[in-house]
N, CA, C and O atoms as a Tinker XYZ file with bonds, in Angstrom:
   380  protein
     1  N     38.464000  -39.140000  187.208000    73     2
     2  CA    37.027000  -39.304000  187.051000    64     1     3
     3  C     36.441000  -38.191000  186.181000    63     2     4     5
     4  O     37.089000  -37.236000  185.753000    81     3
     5  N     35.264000  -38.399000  185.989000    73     3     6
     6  CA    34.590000  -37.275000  184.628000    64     5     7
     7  C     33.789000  -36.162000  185.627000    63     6     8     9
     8  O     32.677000  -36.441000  186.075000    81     7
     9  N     34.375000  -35.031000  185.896000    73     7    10
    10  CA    34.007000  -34.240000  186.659000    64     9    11
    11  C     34.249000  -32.748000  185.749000    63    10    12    13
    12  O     35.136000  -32.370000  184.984000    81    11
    13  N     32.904000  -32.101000  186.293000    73    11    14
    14  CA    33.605000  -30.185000  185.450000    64    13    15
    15  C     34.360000  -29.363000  186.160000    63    14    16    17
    16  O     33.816000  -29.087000  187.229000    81    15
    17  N     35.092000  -29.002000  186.051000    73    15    18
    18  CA    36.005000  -28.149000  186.924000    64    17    19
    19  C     36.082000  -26.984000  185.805000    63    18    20    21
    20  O     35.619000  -27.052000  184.667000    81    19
    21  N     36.852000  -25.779000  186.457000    73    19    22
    22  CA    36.792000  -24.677000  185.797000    64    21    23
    23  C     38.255000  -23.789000  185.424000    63    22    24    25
    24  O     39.313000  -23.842000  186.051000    81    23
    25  N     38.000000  -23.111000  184.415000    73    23    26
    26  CA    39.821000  -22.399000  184.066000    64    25    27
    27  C     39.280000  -21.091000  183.917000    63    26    28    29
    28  O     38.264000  -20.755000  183.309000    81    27
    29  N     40.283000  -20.234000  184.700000    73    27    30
    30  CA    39.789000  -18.869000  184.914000    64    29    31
    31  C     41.384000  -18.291000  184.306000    63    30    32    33
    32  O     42.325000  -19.082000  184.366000    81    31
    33  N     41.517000  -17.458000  183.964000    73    31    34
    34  CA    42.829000  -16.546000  183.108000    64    33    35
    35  C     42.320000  -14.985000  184.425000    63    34    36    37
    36  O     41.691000  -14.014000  184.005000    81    35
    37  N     42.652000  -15.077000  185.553000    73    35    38
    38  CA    42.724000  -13.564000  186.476000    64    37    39
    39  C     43.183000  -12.436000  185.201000    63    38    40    41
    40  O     43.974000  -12.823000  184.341000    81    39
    41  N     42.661000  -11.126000  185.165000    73    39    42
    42  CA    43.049000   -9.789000  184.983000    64    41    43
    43  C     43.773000   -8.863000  186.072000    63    42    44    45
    44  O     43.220000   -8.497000  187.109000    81    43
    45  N     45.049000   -8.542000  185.712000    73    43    46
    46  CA    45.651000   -8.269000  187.195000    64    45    47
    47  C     46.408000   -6.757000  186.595000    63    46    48    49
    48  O     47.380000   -6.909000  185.855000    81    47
    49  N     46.076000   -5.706000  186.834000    73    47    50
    50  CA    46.482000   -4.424000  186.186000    64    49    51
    51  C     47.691000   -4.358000  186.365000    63    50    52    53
    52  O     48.077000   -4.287000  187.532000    81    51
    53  N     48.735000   -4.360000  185.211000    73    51    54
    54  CA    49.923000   -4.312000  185.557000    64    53    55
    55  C     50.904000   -5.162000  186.100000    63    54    56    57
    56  O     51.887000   -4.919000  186.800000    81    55
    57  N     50.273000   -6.595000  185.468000    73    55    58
    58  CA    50.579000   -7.403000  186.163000    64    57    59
    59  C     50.200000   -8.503000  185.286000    63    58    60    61
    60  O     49.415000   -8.432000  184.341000    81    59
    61  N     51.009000   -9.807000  185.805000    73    59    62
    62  CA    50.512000  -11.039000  185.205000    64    61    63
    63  C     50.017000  -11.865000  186.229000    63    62    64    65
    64  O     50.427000  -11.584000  187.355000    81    63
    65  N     49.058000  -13.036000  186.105000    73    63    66
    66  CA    48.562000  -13.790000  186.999000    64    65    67
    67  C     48.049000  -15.043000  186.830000    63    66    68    69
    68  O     46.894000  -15.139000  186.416000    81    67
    69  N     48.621000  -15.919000  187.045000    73    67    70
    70  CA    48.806000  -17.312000  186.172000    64    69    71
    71  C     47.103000  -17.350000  185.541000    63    70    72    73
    72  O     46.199000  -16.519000  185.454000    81    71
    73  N     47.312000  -19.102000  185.105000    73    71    74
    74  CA    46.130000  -19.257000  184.368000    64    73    75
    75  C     45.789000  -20.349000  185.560000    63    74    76    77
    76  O     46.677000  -20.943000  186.171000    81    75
    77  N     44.419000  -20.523000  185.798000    73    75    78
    78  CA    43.953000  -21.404000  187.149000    64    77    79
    79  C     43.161000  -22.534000  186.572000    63    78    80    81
    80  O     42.732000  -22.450000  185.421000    81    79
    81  N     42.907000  -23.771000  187.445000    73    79    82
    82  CA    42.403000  -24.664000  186.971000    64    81    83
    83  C     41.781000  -25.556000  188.511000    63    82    84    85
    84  O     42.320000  -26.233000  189.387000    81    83
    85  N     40.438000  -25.114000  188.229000    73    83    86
    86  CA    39.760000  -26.180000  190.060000    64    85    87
    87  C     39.643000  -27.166000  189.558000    63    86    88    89
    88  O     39.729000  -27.278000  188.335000    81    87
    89  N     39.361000  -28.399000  190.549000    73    87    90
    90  CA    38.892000  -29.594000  190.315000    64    89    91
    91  C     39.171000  -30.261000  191.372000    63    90    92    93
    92  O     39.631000  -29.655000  192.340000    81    91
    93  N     38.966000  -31.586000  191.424000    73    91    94
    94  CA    39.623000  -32.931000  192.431000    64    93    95
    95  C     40.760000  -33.242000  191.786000    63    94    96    97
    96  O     40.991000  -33.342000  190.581000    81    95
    97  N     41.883000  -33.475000  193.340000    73    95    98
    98  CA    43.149000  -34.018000  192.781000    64    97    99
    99  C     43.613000  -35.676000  192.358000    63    98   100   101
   100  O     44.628000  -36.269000  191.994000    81    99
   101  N     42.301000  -35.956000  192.637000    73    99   102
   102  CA    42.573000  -37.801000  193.095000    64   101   103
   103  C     42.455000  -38.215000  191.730000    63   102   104   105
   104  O     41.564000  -37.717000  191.041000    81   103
   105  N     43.358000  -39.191000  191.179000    73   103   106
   106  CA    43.038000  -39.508000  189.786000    64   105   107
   107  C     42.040000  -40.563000  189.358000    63   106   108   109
   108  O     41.609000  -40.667000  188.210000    81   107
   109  N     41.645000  -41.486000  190.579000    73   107   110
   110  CA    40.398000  -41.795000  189.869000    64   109   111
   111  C     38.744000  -41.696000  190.647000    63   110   112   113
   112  O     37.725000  -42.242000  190.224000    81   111
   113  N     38.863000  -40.910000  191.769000    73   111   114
   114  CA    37.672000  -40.551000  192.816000    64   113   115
   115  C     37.682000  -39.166000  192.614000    63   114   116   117
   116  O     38.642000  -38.493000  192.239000    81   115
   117  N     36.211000  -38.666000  192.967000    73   115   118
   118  CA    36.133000  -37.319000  193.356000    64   117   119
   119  C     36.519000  -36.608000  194.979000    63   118   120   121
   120  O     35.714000  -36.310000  195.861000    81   119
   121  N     38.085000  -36.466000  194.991000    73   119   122
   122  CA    38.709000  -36.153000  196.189000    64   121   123
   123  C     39.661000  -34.809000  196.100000    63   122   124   125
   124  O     40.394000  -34.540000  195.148000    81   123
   125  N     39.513000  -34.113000  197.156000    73   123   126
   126  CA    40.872000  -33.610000  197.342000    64   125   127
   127  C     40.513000  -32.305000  196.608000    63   126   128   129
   128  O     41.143000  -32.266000  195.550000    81   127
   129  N     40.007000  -31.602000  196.719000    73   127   130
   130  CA    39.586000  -30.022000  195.862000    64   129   131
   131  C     40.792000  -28.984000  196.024000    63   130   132   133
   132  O     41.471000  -28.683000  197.006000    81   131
   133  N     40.806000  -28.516000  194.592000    73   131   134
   134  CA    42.615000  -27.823000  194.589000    64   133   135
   135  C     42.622000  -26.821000  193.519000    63   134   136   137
   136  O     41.765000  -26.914000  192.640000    81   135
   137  N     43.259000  -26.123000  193.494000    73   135   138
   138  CA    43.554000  -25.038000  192.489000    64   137   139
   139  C     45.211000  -25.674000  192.645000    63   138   140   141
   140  O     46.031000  -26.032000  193.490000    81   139
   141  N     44.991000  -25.499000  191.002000    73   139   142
   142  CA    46.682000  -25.568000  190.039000    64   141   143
   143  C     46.204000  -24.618000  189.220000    63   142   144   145
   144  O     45.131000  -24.250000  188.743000    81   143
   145  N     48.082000  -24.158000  189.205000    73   143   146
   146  CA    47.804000  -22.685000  188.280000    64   145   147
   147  C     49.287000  -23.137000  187.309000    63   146   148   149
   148  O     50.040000  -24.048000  187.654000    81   147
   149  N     49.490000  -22.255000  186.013000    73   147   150
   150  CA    50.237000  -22.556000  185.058000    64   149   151
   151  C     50.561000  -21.192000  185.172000    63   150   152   153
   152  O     49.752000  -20.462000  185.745000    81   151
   153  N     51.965000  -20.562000  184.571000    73   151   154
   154  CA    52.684000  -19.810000  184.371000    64   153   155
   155  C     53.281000  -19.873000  183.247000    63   154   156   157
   156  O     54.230000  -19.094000  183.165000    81   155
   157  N     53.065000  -20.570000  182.254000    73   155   158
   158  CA    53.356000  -20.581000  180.920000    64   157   159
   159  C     51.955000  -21.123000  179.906000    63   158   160   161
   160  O     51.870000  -22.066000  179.119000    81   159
   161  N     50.849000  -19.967000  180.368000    73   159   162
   162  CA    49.878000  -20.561000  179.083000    64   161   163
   163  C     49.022000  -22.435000  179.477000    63   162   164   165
   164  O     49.163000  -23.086000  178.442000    81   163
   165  N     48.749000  -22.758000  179.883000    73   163   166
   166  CA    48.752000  -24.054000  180.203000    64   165   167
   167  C     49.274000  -25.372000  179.858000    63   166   168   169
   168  O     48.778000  -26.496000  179.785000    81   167
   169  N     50.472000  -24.859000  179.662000    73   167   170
   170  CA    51.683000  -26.179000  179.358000    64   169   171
   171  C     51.901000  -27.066000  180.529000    63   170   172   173
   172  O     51.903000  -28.288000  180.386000    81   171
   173  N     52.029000  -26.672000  181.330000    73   171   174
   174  CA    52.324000  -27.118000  182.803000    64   173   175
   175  C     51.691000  -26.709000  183.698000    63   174   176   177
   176  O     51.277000  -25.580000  183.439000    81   175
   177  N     51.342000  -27.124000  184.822000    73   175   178
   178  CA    50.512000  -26.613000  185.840000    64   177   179
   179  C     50.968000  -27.409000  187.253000    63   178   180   181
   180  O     51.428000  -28.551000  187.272000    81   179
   181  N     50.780000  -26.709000  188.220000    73   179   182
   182  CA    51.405000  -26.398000  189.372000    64   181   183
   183  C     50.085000  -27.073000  190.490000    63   182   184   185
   184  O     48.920000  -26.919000  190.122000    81   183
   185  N     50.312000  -27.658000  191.564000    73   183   186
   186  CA    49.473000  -27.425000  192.650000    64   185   187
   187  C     49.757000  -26.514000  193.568000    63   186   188   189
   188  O     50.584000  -26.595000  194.476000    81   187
   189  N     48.991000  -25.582000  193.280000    73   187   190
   190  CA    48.727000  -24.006000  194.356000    64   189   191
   191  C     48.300000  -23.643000  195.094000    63   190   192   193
   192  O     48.534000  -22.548000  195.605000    81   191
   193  N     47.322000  -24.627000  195.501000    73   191   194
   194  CA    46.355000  -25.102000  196.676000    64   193   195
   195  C     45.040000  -26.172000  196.937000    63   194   196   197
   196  O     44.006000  -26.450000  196.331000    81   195
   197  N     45.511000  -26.475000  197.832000    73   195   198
   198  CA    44.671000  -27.786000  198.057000    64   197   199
   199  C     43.940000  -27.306000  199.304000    63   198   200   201
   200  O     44.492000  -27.082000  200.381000    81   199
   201  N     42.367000  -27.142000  198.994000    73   199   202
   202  CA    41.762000  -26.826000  199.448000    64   201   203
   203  C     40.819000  -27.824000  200.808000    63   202   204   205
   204  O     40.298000  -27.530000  201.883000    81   203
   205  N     40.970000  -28.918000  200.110000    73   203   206
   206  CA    40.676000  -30.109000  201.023000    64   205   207
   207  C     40.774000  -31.392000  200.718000    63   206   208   209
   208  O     40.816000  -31.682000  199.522000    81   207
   209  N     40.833000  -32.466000  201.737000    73   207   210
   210  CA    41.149000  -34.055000  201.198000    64   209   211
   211  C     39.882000  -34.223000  201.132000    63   210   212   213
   212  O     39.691000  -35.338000  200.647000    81   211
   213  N     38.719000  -33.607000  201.407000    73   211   214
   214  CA    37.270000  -34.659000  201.514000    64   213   215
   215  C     36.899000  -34.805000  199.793000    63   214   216   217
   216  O     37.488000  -34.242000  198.870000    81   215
   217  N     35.622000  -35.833000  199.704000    73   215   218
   218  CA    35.599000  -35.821000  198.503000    64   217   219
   219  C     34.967000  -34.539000  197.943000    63   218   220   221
   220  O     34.359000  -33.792000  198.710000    81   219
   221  N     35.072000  -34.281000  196.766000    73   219   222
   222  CA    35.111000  -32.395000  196.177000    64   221   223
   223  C     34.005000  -33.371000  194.193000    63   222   224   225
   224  O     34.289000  -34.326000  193.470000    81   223
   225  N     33.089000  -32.561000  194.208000    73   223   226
   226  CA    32.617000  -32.522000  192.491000    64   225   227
   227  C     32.990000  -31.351000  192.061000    63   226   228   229
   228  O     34.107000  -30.945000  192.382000    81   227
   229  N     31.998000  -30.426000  191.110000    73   227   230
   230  CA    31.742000  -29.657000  190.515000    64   229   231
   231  C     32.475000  -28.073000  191.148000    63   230   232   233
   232  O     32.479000  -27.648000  192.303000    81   231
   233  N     32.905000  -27.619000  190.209000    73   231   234
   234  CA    33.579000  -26.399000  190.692000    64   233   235
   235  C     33.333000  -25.082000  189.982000    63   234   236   237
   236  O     33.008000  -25.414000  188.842000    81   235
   237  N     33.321000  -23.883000  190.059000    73   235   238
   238  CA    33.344000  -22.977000  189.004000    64   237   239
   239  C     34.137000  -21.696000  189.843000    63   238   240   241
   240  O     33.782000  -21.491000  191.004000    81   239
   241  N     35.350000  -20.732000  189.163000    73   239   242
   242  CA    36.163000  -20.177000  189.392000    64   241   243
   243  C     35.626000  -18.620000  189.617000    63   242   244   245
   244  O     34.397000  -18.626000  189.545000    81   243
   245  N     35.927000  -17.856000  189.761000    73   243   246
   246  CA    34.636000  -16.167000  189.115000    64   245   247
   247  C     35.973000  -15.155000  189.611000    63   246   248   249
   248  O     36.334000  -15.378000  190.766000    81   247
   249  N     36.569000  -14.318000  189.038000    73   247   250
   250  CA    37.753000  -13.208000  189.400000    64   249   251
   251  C     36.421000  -12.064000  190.601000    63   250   252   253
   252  O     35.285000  -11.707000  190.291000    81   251
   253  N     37.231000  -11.772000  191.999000    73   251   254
   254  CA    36.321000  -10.945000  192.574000    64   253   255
   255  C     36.358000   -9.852000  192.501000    63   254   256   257
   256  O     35.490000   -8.979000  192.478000    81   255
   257  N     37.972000   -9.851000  192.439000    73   255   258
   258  CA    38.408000   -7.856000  192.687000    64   257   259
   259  C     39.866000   -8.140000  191.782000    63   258   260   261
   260  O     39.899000   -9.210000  191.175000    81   259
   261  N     40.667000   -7.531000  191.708000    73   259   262
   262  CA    41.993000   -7.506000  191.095000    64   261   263
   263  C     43.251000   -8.665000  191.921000    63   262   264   265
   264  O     44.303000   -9.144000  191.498000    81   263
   265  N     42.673000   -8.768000  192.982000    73   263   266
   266  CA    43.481000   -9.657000  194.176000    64   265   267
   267  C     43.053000  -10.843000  194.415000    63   266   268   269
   268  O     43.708000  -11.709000  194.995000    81   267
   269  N     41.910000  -10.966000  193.982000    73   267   270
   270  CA    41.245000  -12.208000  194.454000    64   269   271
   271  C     40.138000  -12.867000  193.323000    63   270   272   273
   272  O     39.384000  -12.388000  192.476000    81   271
   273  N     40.482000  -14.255000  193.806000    73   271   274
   274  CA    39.281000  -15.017000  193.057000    64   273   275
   275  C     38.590000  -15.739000  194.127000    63   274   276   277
   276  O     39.067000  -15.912000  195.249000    81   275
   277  N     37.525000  -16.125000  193.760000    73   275   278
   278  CA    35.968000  -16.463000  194.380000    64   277   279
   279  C     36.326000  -18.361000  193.412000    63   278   280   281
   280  O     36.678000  -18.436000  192.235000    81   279
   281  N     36.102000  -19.559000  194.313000    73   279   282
   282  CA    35.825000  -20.820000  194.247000    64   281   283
   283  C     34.554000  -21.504000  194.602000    63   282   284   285
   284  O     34.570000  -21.918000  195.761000    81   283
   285  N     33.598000  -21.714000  194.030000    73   283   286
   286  CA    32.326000  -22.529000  194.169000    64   285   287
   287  C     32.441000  -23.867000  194.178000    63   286   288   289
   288  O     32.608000  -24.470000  193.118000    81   287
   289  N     32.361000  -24.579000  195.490000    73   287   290
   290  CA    32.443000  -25.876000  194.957000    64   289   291
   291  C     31.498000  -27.102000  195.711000    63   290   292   293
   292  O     30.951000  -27.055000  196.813000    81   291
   293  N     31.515000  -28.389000  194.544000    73   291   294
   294  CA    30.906000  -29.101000  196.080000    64   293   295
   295  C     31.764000  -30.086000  196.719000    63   294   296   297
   296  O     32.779000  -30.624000  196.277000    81   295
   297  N     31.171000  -30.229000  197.847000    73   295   298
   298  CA    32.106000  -31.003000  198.966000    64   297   299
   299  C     31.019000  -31.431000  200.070000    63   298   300   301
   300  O     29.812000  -31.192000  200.077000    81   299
   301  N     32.034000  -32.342000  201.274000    73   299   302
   302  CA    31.726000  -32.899000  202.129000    64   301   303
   303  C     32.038000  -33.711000  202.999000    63   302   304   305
   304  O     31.834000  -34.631000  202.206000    81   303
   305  N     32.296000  -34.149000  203.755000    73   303   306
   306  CA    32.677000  -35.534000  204.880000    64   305   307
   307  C     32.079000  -36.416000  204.131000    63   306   308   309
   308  O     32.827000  -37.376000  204.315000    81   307
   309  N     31.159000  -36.836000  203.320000    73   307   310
   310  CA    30.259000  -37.888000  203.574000    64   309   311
   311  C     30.120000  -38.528000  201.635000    63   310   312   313
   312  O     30.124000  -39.647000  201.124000    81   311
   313  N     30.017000  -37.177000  201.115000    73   311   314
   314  CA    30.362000  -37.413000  199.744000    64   313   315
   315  C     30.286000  -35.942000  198.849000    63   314   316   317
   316  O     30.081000  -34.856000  199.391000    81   315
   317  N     30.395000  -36.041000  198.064000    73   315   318
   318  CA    30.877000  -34.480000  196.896000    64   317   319
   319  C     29.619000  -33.593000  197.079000    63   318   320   321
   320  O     29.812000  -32.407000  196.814000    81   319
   321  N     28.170000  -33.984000  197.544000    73   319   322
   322  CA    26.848000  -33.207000  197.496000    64   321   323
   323  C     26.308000  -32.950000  198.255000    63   322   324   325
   324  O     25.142000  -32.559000  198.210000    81   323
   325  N     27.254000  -33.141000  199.583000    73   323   326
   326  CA    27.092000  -32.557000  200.665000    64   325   327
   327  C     26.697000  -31.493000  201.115000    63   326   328   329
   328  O     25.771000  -31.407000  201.922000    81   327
   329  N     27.599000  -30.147000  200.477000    73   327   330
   330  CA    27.308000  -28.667000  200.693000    64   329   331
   331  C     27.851000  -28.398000  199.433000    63   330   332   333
   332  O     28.580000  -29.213000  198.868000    81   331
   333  N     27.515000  -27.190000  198.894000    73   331   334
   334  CA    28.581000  -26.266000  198.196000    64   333   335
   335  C     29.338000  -25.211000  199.118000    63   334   336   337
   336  O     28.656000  -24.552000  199.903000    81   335
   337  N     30.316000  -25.076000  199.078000    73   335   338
   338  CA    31.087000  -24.240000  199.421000    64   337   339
   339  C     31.879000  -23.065000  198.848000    63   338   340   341
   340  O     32.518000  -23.246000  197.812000    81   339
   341  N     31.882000  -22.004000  199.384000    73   339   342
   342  CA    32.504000  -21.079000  198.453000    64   341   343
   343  C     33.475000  -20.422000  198.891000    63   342   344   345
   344  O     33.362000  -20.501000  200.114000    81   343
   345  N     34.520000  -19.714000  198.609000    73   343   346
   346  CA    36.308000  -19.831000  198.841000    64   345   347
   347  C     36.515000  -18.334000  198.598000    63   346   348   349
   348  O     35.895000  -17.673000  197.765000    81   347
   349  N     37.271000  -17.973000  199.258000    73   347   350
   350  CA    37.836000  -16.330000  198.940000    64   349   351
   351  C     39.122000  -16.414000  198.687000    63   350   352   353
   352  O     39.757000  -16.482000  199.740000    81   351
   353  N     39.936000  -16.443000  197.529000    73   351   354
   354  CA    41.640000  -16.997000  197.514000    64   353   355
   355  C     42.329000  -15.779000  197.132000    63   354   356   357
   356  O     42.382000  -15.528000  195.928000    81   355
   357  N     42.965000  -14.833000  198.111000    73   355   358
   358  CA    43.630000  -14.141000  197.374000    64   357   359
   359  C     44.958000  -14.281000  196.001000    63   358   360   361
   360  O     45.629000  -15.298000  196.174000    81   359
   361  N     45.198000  -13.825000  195.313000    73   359   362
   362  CA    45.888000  -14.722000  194.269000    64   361   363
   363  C     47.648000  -14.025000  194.133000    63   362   364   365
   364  O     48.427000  -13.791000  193.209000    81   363
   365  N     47.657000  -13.888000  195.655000    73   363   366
   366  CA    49.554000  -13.504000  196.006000    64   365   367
   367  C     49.394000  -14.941000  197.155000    63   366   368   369
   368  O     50.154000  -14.984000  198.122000    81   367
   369  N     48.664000  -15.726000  197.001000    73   367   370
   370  CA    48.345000  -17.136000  198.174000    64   369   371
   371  C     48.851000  -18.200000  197.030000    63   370   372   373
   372  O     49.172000  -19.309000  197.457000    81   371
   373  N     48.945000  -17.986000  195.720000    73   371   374
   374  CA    48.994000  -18.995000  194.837000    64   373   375
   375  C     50.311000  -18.753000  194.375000    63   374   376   377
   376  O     50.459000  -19.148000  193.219000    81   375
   377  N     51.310000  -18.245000  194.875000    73   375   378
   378  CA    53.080000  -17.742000  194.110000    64   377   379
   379  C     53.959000  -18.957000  194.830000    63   378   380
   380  O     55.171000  -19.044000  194.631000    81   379
């Protein structure tokens, strides 16, 4: 479905830390809210976490600290505009 989701590239001192990508996993509903991350540049990409089966819209990614990224998203039981919700993912949760 035609939804915005977001790609965040983490800064990790001394370190590498994939490239991330939110969105819904469902290929043609807004369902299933997930971070996939790539380890080669975004050639390929991984599911790294699935954050929930309910239906999921709009997302945006934000780096918090060196360990962690911050997920904005919307969701709900009932449909995608339910609530926004926001996510604390440390990013040794995504290996």
């Amino acid at each position: 479905p035609v939804v915005q989701g977001s790609v965040l590239q983490p800064v990790v001192p001394g370190g590498a830390a994939p490239l991330l990508y939110s969105g819904p996993t469902h290929p043609a509903r807004r369902l299933a809210m997930a971070l996939r991350a790539s380890d080669d540049g975004g050639r390929t990409w991984r599911e790294a976490l699935r954050l929930s089966p309910d239906p999921a819209g709009y997302s945006d990614l934000v780096q918090l600290d060196p360990a962690t990224v911050g997920l904005l998203y919307e969701t709900g039981p009932s449909g995608s505009h339910d609530t926004i919700t926001f996510a604390r993912i440390p990013l040794a949760s995504l290996r």
